[in-house]
Residue, then its C-alpha position, 0 to 999 in steps of 0.5 A: x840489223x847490220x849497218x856496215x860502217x866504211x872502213x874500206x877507204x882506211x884499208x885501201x890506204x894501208x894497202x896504198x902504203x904497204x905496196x909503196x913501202x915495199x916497192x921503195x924499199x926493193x926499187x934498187x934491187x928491182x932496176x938490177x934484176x930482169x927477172x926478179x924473184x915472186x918469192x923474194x917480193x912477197x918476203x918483203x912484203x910480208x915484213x911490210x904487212x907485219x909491221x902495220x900490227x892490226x887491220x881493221x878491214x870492216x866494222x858493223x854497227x848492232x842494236x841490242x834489245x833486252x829485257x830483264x825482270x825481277x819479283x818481289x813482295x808479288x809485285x814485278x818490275x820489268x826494264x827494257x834496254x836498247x842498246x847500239x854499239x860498234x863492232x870492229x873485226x881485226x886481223x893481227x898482221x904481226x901473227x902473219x910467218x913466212x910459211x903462212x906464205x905459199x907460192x906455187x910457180x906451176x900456176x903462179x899463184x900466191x896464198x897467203x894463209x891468214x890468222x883467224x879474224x878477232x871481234x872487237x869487244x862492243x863500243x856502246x853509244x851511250x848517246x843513244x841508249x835508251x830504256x823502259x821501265x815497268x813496276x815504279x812502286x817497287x822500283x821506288x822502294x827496292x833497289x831493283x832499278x839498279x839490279x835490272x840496269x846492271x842485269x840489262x847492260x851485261x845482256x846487251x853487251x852478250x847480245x852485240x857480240x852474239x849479233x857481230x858473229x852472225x854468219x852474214x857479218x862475218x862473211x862481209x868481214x872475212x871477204x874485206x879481209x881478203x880483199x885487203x891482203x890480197x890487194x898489199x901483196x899484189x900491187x908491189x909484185x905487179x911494180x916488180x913487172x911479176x904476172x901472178x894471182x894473189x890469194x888469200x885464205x883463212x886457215x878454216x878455209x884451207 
């Protein structure tokens, strides 16, 4: 089960200092031209979005069951671990280049073309770990506890990240991901009194 946590108030922040960054920064060139320059907004809004480095536009919380047993002796041990942790989807700004940016004047649309997102590895909470156990005699005489537990937390750490790449969480990332991009190239070329459409596009989906 997803359980998407708001990261969106953090992104819109970002957004909110991008545009006002990039609209401090060009305001004297702003008030000079009558027609300013979509091309030259957009390269200095590169530079802004550049320098925040990572976007973290959406993170989802996964619980992770695994079960795990071992033999021995004819007897069988078996442990059951749940496991819960966060998941945050990146999106490395300082990867983004000026040829990532594509403005077409027929249409007045700008795409922006952005890096592949990167998934976080897993943040466990061990507050609510929990686990089950089978086989306590040869658990007491073997050292298969400790061989199931170790066996049990690599599969739930394999199981989080199998889960984070489902198609259905990926999309609500990828989409938040847009969202944002989109917002911190077209609040400044808006203040800049420019009419243009701001898309932004994963390589995949060009």
């Amino acid at each position: 089960m997803i359980r998407p946590v708001a990261k969106f108030l953090g992104a819109l922040l970002l957004v909110v200092v991008i545009a006002a960054g990039i609209i401090f920064a060009l305001g004297w060139k702003l008030r000079k031209e009558l027609n300013p320059d979509p091309v030259t907004v957009a390269a200095a809004s590169l530079q802004a979005v550049r320098e925040q480095a990572v976007l973290v536009p959406f993170a989802a919380r996964f619980v992770a069951v695994v079960t795990s047993e071992q033999h021995r002796f004819g007897l069988t041990a078996k442990q059951t671990l749940i496991m819960p942790g966060m998941v945050r989807y990146e999106l490395d700004l300082a990867a983004l280049q000026q040829r990532d940016l594509r403005w077409d004047a027929a249409t007045r649309t700008l795409t922006v073309i952005l890096p592949p997102l990167k998934v976080s590895a897993p943040e466990v909470d061990l507050r609510h770990v929990q686990s089950y156990g089978e086989g306590g005699v040869l658990m007491a005489l073997t050292d298969i506890e400790t061989r199931l537990d170790a066996a049990n937390k690599a599969a739930g750490q394999t199981e989080l990240v199998r889960q984070a790449r489902d198609a259905l969480p990926m999309k609500l990332a990828r989409d938040a991901a847009r969202n944002a991009i989109e917002r911190s190239f077209a609040m400044p070329l808006k203040a800049a009194g420019i009419d243009a459409t701001v898309v932004a596009k994963f390589q995949s989906d060009v």
